[in-house]
C-alpha positions as MATLAB code, in Angstrom:
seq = 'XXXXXXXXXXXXXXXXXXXXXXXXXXXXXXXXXXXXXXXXXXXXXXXXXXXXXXXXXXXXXXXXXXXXXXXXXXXXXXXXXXXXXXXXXXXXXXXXXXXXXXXXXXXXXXXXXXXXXXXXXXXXXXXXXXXXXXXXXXXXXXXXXXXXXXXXXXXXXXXXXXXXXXXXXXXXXXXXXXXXXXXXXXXXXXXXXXXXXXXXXXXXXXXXXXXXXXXXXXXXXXXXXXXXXXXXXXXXXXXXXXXXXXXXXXXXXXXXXXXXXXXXXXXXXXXXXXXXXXXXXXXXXXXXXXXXXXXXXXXXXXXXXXXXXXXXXXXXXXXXXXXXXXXXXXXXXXXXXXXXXXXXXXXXXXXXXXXXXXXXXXXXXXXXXXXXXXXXXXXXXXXXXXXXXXXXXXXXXXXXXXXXXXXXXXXXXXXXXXXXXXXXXXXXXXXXXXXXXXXXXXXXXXXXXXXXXXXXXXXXXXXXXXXXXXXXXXXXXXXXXXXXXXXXXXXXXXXXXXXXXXXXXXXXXXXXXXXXXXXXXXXXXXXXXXXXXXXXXXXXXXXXXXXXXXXXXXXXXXXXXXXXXXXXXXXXXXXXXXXXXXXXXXXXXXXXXXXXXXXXXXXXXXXXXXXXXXXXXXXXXXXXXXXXXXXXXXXXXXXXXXXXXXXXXXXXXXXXXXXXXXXXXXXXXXXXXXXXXX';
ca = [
      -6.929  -20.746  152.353;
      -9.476  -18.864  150.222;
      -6.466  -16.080  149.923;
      -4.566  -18.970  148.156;
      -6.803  -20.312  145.970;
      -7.292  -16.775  144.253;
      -3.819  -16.333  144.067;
      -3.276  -19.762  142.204;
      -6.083  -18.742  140.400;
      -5.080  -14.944  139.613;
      -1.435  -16.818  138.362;
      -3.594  -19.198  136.197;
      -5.408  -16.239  134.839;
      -1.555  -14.179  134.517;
      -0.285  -17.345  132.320;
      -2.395  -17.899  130.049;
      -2.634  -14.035  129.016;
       0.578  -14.172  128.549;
       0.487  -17.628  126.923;
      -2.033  -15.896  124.763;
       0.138  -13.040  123.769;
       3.179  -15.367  123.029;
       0.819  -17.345  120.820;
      -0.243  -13.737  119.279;
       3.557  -12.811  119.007;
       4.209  -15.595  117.048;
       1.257  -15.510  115.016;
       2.312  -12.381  113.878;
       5.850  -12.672  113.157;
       4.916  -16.011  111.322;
       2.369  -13.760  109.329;
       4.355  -11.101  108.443;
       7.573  -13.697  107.328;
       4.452  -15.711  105.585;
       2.949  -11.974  104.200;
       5.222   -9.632  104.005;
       6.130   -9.850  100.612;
       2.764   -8.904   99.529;
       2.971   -5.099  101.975;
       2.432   -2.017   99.622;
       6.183   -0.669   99.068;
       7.267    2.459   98.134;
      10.158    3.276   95.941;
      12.928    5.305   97.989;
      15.786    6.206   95.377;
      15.647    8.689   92.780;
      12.737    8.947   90.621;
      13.086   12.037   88.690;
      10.074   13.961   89.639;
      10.960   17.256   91.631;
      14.269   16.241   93.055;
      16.524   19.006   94.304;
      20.358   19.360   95.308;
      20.650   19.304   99.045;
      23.134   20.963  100.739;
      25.523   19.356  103.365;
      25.624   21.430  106.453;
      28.191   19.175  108.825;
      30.943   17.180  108.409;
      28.484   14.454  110.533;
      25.924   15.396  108.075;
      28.517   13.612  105.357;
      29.153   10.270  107.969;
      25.608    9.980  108.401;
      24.415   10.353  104.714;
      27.053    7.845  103.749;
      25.687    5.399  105.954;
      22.736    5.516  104.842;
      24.359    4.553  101.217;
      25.585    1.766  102.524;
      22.390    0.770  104.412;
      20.842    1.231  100.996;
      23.307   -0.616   99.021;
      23.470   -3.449  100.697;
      19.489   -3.973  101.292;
      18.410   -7.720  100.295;
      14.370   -8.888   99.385;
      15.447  -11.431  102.817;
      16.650   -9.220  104.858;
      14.543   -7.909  108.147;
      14.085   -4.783  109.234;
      17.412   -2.443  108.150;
      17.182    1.257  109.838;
      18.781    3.519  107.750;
      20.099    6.387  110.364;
      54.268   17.126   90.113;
      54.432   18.996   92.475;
      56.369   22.399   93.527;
      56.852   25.856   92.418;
      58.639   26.736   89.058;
      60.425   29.981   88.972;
      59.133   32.919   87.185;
      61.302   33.843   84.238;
      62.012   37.683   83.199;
      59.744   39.974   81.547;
      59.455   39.866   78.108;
      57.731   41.332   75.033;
      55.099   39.099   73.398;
      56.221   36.829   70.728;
      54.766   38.206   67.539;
      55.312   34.159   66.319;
      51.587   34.310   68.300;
      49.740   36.424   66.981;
      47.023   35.789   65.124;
      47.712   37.395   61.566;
      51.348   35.387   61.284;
      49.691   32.383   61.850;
      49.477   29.607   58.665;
      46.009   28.154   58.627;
      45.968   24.998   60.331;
      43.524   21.971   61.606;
      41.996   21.686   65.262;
      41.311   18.845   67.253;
      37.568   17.165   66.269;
      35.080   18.826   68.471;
      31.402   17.745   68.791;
      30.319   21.784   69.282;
      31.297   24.535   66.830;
      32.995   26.734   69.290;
      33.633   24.834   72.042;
      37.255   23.258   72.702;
      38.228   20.022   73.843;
      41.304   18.804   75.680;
      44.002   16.522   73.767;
      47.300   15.472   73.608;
      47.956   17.355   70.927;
      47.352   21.642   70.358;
      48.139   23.851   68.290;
      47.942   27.806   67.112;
      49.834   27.299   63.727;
      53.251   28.408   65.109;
      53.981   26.274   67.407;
      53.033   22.487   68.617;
      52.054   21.551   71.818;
      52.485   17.807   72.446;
      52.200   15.594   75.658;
      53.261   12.075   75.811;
      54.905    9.579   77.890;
      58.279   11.700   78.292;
      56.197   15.137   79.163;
      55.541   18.133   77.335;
      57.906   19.193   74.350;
      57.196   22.597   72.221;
      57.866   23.010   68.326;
      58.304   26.067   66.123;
      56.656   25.919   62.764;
      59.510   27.082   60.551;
      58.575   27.283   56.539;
      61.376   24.363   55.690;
      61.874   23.237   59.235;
      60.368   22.024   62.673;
      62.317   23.227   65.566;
      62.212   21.659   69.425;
      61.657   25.228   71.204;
      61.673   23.450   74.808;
      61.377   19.908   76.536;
      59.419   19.741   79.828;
      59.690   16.179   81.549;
      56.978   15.687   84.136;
      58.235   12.659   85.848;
      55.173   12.579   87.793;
      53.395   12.230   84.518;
      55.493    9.075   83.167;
      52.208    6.584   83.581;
      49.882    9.120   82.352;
      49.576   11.459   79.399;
      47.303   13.797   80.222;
      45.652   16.477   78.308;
      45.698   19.858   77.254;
      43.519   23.207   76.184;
      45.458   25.911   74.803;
      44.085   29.513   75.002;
      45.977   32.286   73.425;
      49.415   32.786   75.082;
      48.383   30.206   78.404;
      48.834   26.376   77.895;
      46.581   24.383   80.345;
      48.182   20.732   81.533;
      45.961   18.301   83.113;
      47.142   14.990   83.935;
      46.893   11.777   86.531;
      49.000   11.173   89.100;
      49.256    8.895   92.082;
      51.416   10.558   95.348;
      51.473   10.076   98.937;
      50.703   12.552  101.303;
      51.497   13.107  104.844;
      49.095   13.479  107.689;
      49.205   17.126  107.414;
      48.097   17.415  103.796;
      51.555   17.687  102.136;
      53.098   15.570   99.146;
      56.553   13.944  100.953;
      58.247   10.447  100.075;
      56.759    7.717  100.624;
      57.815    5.437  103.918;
      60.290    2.536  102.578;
      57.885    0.271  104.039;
      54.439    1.284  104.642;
      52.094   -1.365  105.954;
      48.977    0.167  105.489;
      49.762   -0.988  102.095;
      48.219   -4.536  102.966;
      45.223   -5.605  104.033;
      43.254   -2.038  104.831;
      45.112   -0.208  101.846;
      42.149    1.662  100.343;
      40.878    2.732  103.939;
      44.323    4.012  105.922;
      46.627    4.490  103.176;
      48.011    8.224  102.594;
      48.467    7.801   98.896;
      45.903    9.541   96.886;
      44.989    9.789   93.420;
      44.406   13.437   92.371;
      44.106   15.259   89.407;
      47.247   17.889   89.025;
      46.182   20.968   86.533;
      48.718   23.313   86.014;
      48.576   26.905   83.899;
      51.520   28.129   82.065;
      52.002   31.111   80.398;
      53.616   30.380   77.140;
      54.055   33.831   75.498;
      57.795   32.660   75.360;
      57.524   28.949   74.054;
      60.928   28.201   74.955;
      60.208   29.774   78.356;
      56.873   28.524   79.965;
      56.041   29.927   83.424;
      53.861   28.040   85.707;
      51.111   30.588   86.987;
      48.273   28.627   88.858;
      48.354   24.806   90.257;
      45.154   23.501   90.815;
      44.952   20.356   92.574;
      42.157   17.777   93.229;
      41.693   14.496   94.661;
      40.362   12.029   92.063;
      40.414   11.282   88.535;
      39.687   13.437   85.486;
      36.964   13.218   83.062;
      37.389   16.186   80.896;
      38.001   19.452   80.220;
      36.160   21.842   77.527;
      36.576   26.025   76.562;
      34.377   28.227   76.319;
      35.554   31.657   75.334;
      38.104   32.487   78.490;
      36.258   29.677   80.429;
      37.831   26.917   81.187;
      35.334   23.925   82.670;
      36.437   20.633   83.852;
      34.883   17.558   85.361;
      36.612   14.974   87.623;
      35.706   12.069   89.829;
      36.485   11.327   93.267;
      35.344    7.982   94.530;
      35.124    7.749   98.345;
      36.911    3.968   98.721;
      37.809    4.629  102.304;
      33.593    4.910  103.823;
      32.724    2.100  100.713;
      35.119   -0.373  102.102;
      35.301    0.041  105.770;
      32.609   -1.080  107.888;
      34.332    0.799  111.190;
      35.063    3.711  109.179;
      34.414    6.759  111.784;
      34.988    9.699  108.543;
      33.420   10.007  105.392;
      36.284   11.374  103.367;
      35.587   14.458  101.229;
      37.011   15.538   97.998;
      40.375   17.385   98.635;
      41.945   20.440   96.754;
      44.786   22.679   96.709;
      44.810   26.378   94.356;
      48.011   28.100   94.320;
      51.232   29.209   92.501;
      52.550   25.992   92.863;
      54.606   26.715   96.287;
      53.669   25.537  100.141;
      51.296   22.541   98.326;
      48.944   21.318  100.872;
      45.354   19.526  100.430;
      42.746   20.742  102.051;
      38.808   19.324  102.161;
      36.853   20.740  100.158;
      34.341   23.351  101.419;
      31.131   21.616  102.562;
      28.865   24.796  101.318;
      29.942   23.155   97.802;
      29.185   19.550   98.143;
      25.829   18.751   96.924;
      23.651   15.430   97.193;
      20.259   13.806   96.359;
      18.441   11.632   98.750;
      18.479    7.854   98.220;
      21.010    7.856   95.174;
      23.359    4.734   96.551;
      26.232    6.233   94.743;
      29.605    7.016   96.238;
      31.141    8.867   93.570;
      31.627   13.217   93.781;
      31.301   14.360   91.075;
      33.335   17.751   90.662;
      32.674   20.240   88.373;
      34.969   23.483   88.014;
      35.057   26.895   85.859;
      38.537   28.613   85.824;
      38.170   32.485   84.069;
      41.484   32.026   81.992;
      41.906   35.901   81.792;
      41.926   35.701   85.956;
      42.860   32.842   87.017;
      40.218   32.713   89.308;
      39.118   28.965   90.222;
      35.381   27.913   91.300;
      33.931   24.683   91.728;
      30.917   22.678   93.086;
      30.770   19.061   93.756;
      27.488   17.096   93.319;
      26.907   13.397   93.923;
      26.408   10.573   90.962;
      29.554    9.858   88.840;
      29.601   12.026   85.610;
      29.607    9.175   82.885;
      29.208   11.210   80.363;
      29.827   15.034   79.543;
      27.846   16.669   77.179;
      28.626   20.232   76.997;
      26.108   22.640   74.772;
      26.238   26.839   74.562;
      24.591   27.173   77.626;
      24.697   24.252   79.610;
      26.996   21.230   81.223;
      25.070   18.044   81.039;
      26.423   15.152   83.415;
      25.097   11.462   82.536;
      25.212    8.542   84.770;
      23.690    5.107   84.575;
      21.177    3.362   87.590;
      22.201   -0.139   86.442;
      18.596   -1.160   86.531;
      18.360   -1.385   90.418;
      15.431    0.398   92.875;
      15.241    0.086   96.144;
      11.082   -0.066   98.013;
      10.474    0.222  101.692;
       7.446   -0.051  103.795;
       8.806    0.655  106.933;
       9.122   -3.205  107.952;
      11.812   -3.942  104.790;
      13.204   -3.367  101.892;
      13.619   -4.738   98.288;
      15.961   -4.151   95.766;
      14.969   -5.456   92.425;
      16.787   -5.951   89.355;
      15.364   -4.734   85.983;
      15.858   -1.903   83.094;
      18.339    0.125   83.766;
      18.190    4.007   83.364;
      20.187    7.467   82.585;
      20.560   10.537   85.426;
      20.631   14.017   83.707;
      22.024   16.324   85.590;
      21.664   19.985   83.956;
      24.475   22.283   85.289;
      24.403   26.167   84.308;
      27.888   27.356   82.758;
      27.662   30.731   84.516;
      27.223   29.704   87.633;
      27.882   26.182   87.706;
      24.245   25.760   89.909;
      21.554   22.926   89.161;
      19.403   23.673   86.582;
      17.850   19.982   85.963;
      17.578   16.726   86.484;
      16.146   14.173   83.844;
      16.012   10.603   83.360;
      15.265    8.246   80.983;
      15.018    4.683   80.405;
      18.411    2.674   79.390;
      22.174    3.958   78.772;
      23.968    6.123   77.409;
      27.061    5.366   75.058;
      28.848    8.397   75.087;
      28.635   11.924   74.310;
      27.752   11.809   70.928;
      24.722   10.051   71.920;
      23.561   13.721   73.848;
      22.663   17.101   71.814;
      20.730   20.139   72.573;
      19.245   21.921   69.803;
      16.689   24.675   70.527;
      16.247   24.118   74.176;
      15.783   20.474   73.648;
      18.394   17.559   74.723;
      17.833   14.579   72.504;
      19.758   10.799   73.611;
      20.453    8.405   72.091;
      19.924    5.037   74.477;
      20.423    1.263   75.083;
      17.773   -0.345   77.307;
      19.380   -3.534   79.240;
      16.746   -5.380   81.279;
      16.414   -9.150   83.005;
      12.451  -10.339   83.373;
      11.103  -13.619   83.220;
      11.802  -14.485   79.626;
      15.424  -13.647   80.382;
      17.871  -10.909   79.033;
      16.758   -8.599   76.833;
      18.308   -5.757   75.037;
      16.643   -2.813   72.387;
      17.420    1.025   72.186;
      15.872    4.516   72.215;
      15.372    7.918   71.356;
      14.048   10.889   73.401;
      13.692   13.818   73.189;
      13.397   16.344   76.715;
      12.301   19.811   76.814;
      13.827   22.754   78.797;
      12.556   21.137   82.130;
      14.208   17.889   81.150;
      11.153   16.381   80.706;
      10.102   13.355   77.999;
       7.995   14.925   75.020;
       9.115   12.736   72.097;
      10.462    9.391   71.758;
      11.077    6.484   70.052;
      11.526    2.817   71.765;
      11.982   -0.820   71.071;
      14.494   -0.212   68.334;
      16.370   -2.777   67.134;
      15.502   -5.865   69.452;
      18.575   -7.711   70.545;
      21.336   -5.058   69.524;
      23.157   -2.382   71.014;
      23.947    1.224   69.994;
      27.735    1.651   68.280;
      27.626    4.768   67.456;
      25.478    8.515   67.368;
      25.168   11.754   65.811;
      22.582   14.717   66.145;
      23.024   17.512   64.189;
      19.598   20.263   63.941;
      16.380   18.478   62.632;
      18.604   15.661   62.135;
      20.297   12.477   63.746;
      21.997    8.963   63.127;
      22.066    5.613   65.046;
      24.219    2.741   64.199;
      23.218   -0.559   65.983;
      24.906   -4.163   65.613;
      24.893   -7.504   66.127;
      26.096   -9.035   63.062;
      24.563   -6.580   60.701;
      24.956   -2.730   60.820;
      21.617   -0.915   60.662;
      22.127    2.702   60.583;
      18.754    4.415   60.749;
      18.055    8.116   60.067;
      16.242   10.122   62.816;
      13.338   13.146   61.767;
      13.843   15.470   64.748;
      11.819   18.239   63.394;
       9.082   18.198   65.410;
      10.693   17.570   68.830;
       7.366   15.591   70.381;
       6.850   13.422   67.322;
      10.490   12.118   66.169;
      10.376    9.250   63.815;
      12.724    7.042   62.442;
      14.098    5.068   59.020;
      13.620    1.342   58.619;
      17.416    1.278   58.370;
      20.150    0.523   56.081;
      21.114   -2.914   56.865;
      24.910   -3.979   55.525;
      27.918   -6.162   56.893;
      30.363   -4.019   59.029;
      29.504   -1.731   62.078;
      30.425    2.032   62.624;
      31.963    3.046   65.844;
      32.558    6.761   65.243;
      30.215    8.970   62.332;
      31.167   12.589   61.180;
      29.091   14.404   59.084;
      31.162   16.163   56.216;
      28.430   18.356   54.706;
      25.075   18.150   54.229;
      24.988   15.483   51.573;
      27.727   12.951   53.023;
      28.869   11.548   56.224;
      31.630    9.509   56.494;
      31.599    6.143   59.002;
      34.409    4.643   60.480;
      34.627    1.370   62.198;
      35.050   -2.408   61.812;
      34.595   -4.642   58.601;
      32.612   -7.912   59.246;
      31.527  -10.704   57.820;
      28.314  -12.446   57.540;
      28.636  -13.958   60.913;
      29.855  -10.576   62.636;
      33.620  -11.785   62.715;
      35.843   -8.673   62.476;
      37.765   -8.484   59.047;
      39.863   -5.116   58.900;
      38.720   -1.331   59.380;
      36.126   -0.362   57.435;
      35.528    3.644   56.080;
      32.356    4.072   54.544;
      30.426    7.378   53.131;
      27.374    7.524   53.221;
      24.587    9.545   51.159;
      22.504   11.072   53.810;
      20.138   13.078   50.905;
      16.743   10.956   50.744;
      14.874    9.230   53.515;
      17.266    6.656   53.880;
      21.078    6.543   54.002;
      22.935    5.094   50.956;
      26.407    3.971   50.540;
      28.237    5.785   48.216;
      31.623    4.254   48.453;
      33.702    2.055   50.777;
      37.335    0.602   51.401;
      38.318   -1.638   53.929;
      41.601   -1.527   55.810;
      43.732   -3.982   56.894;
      42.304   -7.689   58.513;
      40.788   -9.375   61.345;
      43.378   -7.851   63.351;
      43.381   -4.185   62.282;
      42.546   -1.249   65.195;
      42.510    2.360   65.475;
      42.184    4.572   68.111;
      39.512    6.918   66.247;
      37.396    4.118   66.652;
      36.958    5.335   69.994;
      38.575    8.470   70.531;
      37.018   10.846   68.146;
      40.087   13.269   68.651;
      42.375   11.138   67.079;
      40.400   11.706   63.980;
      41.771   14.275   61.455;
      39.483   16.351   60.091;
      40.324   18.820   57.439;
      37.379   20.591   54.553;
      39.463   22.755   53.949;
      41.459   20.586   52.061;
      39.011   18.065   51.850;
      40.688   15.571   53.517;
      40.454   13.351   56.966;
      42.830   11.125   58.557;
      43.487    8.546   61.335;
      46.146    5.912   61.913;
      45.595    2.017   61.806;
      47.701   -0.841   63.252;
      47.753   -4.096   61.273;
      49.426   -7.119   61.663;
      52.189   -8.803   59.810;
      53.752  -11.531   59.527;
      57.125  -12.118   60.777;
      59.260  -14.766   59.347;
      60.912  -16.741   62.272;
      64.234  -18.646   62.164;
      62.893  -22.266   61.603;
      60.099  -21.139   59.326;
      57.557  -21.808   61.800;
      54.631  -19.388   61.812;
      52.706  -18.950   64.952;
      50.562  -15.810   66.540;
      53.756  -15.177   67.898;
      55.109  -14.551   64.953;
      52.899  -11.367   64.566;
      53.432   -8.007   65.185;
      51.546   -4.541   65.249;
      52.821   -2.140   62.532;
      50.854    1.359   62.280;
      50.090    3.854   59.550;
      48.755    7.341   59.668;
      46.080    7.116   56.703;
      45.194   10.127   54.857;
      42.024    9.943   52.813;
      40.798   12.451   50.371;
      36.671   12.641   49.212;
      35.593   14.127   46.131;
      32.789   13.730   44.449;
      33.216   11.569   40.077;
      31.862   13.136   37.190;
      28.261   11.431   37.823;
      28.219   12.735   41.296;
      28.848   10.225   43.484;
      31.193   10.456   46.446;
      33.820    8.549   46.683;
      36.881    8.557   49.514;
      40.559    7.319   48.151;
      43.504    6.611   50.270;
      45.686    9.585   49.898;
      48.909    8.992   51.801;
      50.028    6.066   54.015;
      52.974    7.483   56.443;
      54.473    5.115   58.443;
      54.594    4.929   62.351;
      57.737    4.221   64.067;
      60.474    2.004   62.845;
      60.257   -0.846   60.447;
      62.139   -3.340   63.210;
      59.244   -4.996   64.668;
      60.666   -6.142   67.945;
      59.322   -3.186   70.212;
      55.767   -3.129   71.373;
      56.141    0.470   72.108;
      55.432    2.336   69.108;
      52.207    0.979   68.133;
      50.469    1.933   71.287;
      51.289    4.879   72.159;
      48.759    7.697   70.800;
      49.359    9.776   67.717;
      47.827   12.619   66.214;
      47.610   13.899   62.795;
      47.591   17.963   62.090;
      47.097   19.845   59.017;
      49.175   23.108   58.738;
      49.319   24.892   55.770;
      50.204   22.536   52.890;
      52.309   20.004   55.329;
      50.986   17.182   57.186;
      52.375   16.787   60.596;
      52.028   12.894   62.453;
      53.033   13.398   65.736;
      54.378   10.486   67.953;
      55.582   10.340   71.442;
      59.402   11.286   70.357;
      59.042   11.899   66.901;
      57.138   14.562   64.727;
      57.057   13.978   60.888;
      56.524   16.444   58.168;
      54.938   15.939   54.475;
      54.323   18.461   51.558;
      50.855   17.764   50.885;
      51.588   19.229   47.602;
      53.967   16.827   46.280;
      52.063   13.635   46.909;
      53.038   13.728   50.389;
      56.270   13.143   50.167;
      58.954   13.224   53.303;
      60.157   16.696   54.341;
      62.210   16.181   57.500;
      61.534   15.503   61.110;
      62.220   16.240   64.784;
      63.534   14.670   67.215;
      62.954   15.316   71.267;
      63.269   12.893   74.603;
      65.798   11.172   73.092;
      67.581   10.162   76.445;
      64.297    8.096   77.373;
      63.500    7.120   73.797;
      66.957    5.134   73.940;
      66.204    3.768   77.029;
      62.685    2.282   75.983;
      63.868    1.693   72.146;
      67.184   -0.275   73.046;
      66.427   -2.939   70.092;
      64.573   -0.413   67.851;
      65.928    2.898   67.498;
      63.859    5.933   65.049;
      64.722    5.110   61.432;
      66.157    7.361   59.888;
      64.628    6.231   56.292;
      60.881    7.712   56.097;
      58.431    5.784   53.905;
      56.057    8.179   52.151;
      52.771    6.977   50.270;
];
């Protein structure tokens, strides 16, 4: 009896420790759901400070880096504990001599395409050597002698592949480099084939278990025969392109392959990696890229490669690395490749017990990227975003940027800019913040001891930067004026010439506005202006600095502007219907009077297209404008116009290529044969 009394009494005793240590349980949970928010936390994703490039090792290495991305990405302030674990080969064509029609001493002087570096190339639509022009549009790639009283088509090259995208080139000596867009489908062994008639991965899981693939399709013809081109190297990559510069014989270019497939599938077993193919063109077949050239950084939720490739043009010899964090931005100086990328104010803490992502300024990722070897050689970062490349430039081993700061806090949205300036370890020794509260960068330029910002919200400061002492910048109180610059070239070291929109006092957009300004004393002064078109009016060179002519030689520059006008309909009703784009390559001159003020005048308006207005296609398609020798040349997508500079730009004559598809497109609005001149 005694026996079962102490057993009773050894159970009591059992219970209420455990009792106790349920009561204890839930004390603590309740205390750390009451409590936790006030836990130190540490931030886990990139901070700047002595990160390095780590190298993957296994393809499992890739699955389980990825998932910890998505761990990261999708982390929540309520969330509870989250453990983070054209294708084919082309024929060669016979030997032959070289044409002396390329050689440098025959060659007419000539314009380039707008670069931001002396001496380093950019690709465009447009190339060319003085001889000959290269051009690549919507039908493909057609060739053009330079003859003194004619323009010749040397050779048409339709890339049907290319039909939805234009692509761009870099021309080096006697080899034309094509880079263009395409979307294909590939079988399960790697190879482009036809597409099934019905494929029904198409719906529902098409961005995990579909075979088509966006890739990037860079070809290298030699072109010492323009009527001849022979493909010698095909260089294939999964992704997107983002640009391409030249260096000497080196070729660089940077493209962008997002991983959809591991982003969008929760059961997804296989990270995908970036694919390529390097060949002659024959036996195409993608292949992963090698994982001894994949690099990433710890805690970056990003799911963008970003590929970055050097081709020796003399060779033909192809290298590439591929580093996480989407390159934005490409800035690319003497020495260096600098890829931007914006952390759209988000950081991620951890304690062990949760995470937080919070919400505030957003920042820029430097990475620094040596030309020779294409290795890391930097990382920076710096508060806000970048524009675009104009808002980067390295002078003297220092990178100064140009940046907008974005942030949400209590008081709500706010919004101011930046300059800073980074040394040759990328990090901050000058800068200047809190400029311009409540506008936005529109447009940058560096240049030496020197730089510009234009800002806007219904004004248009532009403010002069002092970079001569690199850890002390300072800055103008601004010239404030209706109107806001999108794009700024310097012409010398007196004038720079802005081009962007015309507003009014309450920032309404009234026509394209060209402006010079006076750069001399401590603040900018406008010297003259003229205003293009109305509310309407665009141009490309707004943001696409290449489509902007630029010519001292001849003291001239030049971009083309689409207006509207008004078309009369049959009852005499006018609508916005009734309007429709018309476009004009404008050609201004800039001189200076006899008191020595500058002052711009419209030298030449040369008409786009064809006068009948019922065909959207003309006025968006790109055009370029090239200087060579006295002659202006505006180059379309299936037209190429000549006019003697001499004799106030007058019509020469013109040629015609693509016609077959220019018919089909043009049905209602055929290429006039009349040519309009100033």
């Amino acid at each position: 009896m005694a026996t079962q009394k102490k057993d009773l009494s050894d159970g009591k005793k059992l219970a209420r420790v455990l009792l106790i240590i349920l009561l204890v349980a839930v004390f603590i949970v309740i205390t750390f759901f009451l409590f936790r928010q006030f836990l130190p936390m540490k931030e886990v994703t990139y901070t700047g400070d002595g990160y390095q490039a780590i190298q993957f090792s296994t393809k499992q290495e890739v699955n389980s880096f990825f998932s910890s991305l998505r761990a990261l990405d999708s982390a929540r302030s309520s969330s509870l504990v989250d453990w983070m674990p054209m294708l084919g080969a082309q024929k060669s064509a016979p030997q032959m001599e070289m044409d002396s029609a390329n050689d440098a001493g025959s060659r007419p002087s000539h314009s380039t395409t707008n670069v931001q570096v002396e001496g380093i190339d950019e690709s465009d639509i447009v190339k060319t050597n003085g001889r000959y022009i290269y051009k690549l549009g919507y039908g493909g790639l057609v060739i053009l002698e330079v003859q003194d009283n004619d323009l010749v088509v040397k050779k048409e090259v339709k890339l049907l592949n290319n039909r939805y995208s234009v692509g761009e080139m870099i021309l080096y000596g006697n080899k034309l480099i094509i880079s263009c867009d395409s979307y294909m489908y590939f079988g399960e062994d790697g190879k482009p084939t036809d597409a099934p008639s019905y494929d029904e991965t198409y719906y529902g899981s098409y961005y995990i278990n579909s075979n088509y693939k966006s890739i990037v399709d860079t070809r290298i013809y030699n072109i010492a025969d323009p009527g001849n081109p022979i493909l010698e190297k095909q260089i294939i990559y999964t992704g997107s392109r983002v640009d391409m510069r030249l260096k000497g014989s080196d070729l660089y270019f940077i493209f962008n392959y997002y991983n959809y497939r591991y982003y969008y599938a929760d059961d997804a077993k296989d990270a995908s990696l970036p694919e390529m193919y390097i060949g002659n063109g024959e036996n195409v077949k993608l292949e992963e890229m090698p994982l001894d050239k994949i690099y990433y950084f710890d805690g970056i939720p990003y799911y963008t490669y970003s590929i970055v490739g050097k081709i020796d043009l003399e060779t033909n010899e192809v290298s590439s690395v591929s580093y996480f964090g989407s390159g934005e931005n490409v800035y690319m100086s003497h020495n260096y490749l600098y890829l931007a990328s914006t952390d759209s104010g988000k950081s991620v803490f951890y304690n062990g017990l949760r995470r937080e992502v919070t919400y505030s300024k957003n920042y820029s990722r430097i990475l620094r990227i040596e030309l020779e070897n294409l290795k890391l050689a930097g990382i920076g970062k710096v508060e806000g975003y970048i524009l675009n490349k104009y808002s980067m430039d390295e002078y003297n081993s220092y990178l100064r940027l140009a940046t907008t700061t974005s942030e949400y806090s209590e008081s709500g949205f706010n919004q101011y800019n930046n300059i800073f300036v980074l040394n040759a370890d990328l990090e901050t020794v000058g800068k200047i913040t809190n400029i311009a509260p409540g506008e936005r960068i529109y447009s940058a330029r560096f240049d030496k001891e020197e730089g510009a910002i234009v800002t806007f919200r219904q004004v248009d400061p532009l403010y002069k930067v002092n970079l001569s002492d690199p850890t002390n910048p300072t800055i103008s109180d601004g010239l404030k004026k209706d109107g806001v610059a999108y794009y700024l070239h310097k012409i010398n070291d007196k004038y720079t010439v802005g081009v962007g929109m015309n507003t009014d006092s309450t920032g309404r957009s009234n026509g394209i506005e060209v402006v010079l300004y006076n750069m001399e004393g401590a603040e900018a002064v406008i010297s003259h202006k003229l205003v293009i078109g109305e509310g309407w009016a665009s141009a490309e060179a707004l943001y696409n600095p290449h489509a902007f002519l630029i010519d001292l030689e001849h003291n001239i520059f030049g971009f083309d502007i689409s207006s509207p006008v008004e078309i009369q309909q049959q009852d005499g009703v006018t609508t916005y219907y009734t309007y429709r784009e018309v476009r004009d390559f404008f050609v201004f001159s800039f001189y200076e009077d006899e008191e020595g003020t500058g002052k711009i005048k419209v030298a030449a308006k040369l008409r786009i297209g064809g006068d009948n207005y019922n065909n959207y296609y003309y006025y968006y398609t790109p055009v370029r404008g090239i200087r060579i020798g006295e002659k202006i040349y505006v180059i379309e997508d299936f037209q190429t116009k000549v006019y003697d500079m001499a004799d106030e730009y007058n019509f020469l004559y013109k040629a015609s290529y693509f016609n077959d598809l220019n018919n089909e497109l043009n049905q209602e609005d055929p290429v006039v044969s009349e040519e309009p001149g100033v």
